[in-house]
C-alpha positions as CSV (number, residue, x, y, z in Angstrom):
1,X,112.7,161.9,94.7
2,X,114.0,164.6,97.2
3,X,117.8,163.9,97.2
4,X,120.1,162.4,94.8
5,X,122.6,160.4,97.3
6,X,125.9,160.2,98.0
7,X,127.9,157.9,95.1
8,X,124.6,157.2,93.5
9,X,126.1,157.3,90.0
10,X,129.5,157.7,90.7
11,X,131.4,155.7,87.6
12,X,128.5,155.9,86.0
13,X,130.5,156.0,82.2
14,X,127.3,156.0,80.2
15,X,125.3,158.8,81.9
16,X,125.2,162.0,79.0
17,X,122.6,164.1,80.6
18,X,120.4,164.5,83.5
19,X,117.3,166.9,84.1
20,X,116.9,167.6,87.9
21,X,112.9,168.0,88.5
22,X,111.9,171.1,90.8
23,X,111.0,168.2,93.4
24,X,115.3,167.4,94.1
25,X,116.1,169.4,97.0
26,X,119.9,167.9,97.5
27,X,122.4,166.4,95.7
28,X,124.8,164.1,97.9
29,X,128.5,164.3,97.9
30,X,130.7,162.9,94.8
31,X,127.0,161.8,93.4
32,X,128.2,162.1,90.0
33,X,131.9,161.7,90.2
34,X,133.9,160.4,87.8
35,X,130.6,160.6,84.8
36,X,133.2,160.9,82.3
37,X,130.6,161.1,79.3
38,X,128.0,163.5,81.5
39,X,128.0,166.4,79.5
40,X,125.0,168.1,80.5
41,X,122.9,168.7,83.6
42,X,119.7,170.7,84.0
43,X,119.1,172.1,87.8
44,X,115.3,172.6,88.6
45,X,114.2,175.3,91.3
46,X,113.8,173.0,94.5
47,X,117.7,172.6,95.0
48,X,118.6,173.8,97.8
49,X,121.5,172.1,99.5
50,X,124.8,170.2,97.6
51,X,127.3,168.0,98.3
52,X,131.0,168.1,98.2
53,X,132.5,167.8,94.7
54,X,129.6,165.9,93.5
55,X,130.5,166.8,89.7
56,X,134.5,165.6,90.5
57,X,136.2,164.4,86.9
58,X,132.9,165.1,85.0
59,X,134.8,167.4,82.7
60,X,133.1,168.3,79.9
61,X,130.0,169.1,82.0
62,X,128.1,171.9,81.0
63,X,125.5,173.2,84.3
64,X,122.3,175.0,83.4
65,X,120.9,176.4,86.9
66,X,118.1,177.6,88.1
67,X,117.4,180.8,89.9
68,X,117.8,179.7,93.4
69,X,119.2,179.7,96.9
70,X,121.7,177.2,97.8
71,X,123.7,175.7,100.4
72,X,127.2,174.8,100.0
73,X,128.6,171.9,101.5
């Protein structure tokens, strides 16, 4: 999978943690919003472009990033 689209898992209640393989290269916009139990996401090395809020209400989300060059927006 190269891109994690737009609204893929938005509402997505029972999602607790996603690992991001070094072959995801985008995440779309608001892709995990509202992923009120995601607490944890792992970001591999082949992100390179995000969306727009895609983390909105996922609160008690903790990020663990790569070293990499991404694009905003």
């Amino acid at each position: 999978m190269k891109k994690i689209e737009i609204f893929v898992f938005f509402c997505c209640y029972s999602l607790k943690q996603v690992e991001l393989t070094y072959s995801v290269e985008g995440i779309g916009y608001y892709a995990f919003m509202y992923c009120y139990s995601l607490v944890y996401v792992k970001i591999g090395t082949g992100l390179r472009k995000r969306g727009h809020r895609e983390f909105l209400e996922s609160d008690n989300l903790t990020l663990k990033l790569a070293m990499t060059s991404i694009t905003f927006g």
